[in-house]
C-alpha positions as CSV (number, residue, x, y, z in Angstrom):
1,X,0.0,0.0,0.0
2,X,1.3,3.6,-0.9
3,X,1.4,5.3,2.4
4,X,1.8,8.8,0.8
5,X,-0.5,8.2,-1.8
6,X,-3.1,7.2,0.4
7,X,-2.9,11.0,2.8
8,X,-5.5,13.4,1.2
9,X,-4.7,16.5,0.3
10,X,-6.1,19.8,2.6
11,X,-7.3,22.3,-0.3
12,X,-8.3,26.0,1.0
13,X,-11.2,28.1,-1.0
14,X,-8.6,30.2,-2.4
15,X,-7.2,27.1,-4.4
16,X,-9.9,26.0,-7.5
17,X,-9.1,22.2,-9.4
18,X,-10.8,21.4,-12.4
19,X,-10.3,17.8,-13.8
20,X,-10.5,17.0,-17.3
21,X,-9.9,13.7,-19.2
22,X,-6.3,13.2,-18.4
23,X,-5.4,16.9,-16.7
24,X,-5.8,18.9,-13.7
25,X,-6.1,22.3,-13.4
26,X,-5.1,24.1,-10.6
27,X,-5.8,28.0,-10.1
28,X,-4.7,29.9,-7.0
29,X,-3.5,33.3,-5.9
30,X,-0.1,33.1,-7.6
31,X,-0.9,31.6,-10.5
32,X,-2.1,28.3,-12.6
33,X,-0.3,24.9,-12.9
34,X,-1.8,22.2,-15.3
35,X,-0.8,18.6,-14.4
36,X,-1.6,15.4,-16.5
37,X,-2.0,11.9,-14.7
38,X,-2.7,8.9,-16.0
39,X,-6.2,7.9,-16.1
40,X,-6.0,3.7,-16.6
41,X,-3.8,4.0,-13.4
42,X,-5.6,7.1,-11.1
43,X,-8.6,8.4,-10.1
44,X,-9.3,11.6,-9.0
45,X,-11.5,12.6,-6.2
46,X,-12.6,16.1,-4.5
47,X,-14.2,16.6,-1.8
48,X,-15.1,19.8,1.0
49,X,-11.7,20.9,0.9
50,X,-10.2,17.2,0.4
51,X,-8.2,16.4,-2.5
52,X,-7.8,12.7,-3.2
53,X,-5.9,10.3,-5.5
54,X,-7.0,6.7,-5.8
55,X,-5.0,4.0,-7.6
56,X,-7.5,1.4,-9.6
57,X,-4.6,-1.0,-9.8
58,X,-3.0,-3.2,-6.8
59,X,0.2,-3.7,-9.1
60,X,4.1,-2.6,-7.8
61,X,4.2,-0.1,-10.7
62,X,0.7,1.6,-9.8
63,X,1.6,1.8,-5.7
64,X,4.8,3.7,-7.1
65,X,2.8,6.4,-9.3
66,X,0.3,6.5,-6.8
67,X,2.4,8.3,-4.1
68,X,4.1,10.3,-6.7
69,X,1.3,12.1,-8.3
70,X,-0.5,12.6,-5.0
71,X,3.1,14.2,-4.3
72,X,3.2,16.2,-7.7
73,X,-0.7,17.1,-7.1
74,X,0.2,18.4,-3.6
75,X,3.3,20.7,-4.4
76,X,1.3,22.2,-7.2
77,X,-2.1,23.2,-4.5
78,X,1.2,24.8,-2.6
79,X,2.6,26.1,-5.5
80,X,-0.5,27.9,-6.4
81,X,-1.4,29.0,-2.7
82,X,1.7,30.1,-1.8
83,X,4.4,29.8,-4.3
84,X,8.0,28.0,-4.3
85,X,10.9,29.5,-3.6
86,X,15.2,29.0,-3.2
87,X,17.4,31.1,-2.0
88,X,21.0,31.7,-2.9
89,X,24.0,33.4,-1.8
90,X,27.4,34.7,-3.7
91,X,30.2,34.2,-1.3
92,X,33.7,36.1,-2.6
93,X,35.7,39.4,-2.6
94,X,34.1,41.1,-5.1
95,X,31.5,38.7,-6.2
96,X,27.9,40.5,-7.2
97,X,24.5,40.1,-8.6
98,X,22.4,42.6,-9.8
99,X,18.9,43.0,-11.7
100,X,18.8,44.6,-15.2
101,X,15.5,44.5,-16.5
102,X,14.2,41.1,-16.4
103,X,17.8,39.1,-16.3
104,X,20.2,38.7,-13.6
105,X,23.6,39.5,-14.4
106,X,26.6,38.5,-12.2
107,X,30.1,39.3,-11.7
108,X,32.3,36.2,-10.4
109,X,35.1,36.9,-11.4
110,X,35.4,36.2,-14.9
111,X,36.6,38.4,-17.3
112,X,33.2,38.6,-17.9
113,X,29.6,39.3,-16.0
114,X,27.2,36.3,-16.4
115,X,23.7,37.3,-17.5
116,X,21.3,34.6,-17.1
117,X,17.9,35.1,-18.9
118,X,14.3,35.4,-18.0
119,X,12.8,31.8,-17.9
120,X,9.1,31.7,-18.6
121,X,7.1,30.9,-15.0
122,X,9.9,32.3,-12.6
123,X,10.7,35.5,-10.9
124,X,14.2,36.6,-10.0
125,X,14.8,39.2,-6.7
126,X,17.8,40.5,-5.6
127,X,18.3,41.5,-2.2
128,X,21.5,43.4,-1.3
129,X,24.5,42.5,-3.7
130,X,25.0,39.0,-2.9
131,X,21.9,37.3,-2.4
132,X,19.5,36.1,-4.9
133,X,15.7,34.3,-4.6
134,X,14.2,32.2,-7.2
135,X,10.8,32.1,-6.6
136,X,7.2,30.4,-8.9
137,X,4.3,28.1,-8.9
138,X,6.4,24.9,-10.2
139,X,8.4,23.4,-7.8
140,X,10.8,21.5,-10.3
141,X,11.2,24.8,-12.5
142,X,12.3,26.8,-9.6
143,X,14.6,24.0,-8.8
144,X,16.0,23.2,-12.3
145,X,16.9,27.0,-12.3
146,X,18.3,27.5,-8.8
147,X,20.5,24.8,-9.8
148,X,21.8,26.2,-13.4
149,X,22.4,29.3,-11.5
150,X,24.2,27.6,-9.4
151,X,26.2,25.7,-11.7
152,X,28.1,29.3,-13.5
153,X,30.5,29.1,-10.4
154,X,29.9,26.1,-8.0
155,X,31.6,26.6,-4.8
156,X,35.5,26.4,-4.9
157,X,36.5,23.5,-2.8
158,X,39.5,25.3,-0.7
159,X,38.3,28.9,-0.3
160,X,34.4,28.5,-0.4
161,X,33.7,31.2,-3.1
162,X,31.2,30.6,-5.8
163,X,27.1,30.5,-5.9
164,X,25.6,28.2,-3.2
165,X,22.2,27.8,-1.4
166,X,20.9,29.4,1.7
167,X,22.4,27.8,4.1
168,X,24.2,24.9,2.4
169,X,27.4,24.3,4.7
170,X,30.7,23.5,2.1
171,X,33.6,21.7,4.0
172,X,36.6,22.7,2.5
173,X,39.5,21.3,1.7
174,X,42.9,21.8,3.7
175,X,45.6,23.7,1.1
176,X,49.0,22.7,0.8
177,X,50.3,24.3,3.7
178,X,47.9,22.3,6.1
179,X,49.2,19.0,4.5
180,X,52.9,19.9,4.8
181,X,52.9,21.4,8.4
């Protein structure tokens, strides 16, 4: 039995689901998320402020989708409530971000600054000169571009500098003169 996919979901008035054929619509106060499921393997139930996944199938395959898409179902009615959101810092001497326009644009010490583009469905803010937030409905998209932000200078292993999330803790390495002494 899928524990998780058996644990409804609460659903607040503010949040409105429509079900059709193979999708699921959901509408909230920061913005709409479409979803598609599939129908030989789930049913989809609502109820006062309940919203429930059933599995028609008692098969290893169906328990396994039947927790995920109650999972995927969930983070969008949060998504659309109250929105996802990362945060990440830019540790270094001289390492900034800054918003032009729509893009972010950061210098990292290359002989160049980075500008990484507006994706569709997420909103950048920057807060101070080193700090960034990624914030939108889809959970995965905010991910996905926390993490290619990320990814234009990963933390250096022996100093610590680079783009890294809120909080993330990097153990660094011990430099040559550790080793020697």
């Amino acid at each position: 039995m899928s524990k998780i996919g058996q644990k409804p979901v609460q659903v607040l008035n503010t949040v409105q689901i429509a079900v059709s054929g193979e999708s699921v619509h959901f509408k909230g106060a920061k913005g709409e998320m479409t979803l598609t499921f599939p129908q030989k393997v789930l049913e989809i139930k609502q109820e006062e402020g309940v919203f429930l996944v059933k599995r028609k199938g008692n098969n290893a395959k169906d328990k396994a989708l039947h927790g995920l898409y109650r999972s995927l179902f969930a983070n969008a009615i949060f998504g659309v409530e109250k929105g996802w959101e990362k945060r990440l810092d830019v540790v270094g001497t001289g390492f900034t971000v800054k918003l032009q326009g729509q893009d972010v644009v950061f210098k990292l010490g290359f002989s160049h600054p980075v500008v990484f583009k507006q994706v569709a469905g997420v909103q950048y803010r920057v807060e101070g000169t080193n700090k960034v937030v990624i914030s939108g409905v889809d959970k995965q998209l905010v991910g996905q571009v926390a993490h290619q932000i990320k990814m234009i200078r990963r933390p250096d292993v022996y100093k610590g500098k680079g783009i890294r999330y809120e909080g993330e803790v990097i153990k660094l390495k011990p430099g040559k003169k550790a080793k020697t002494a």
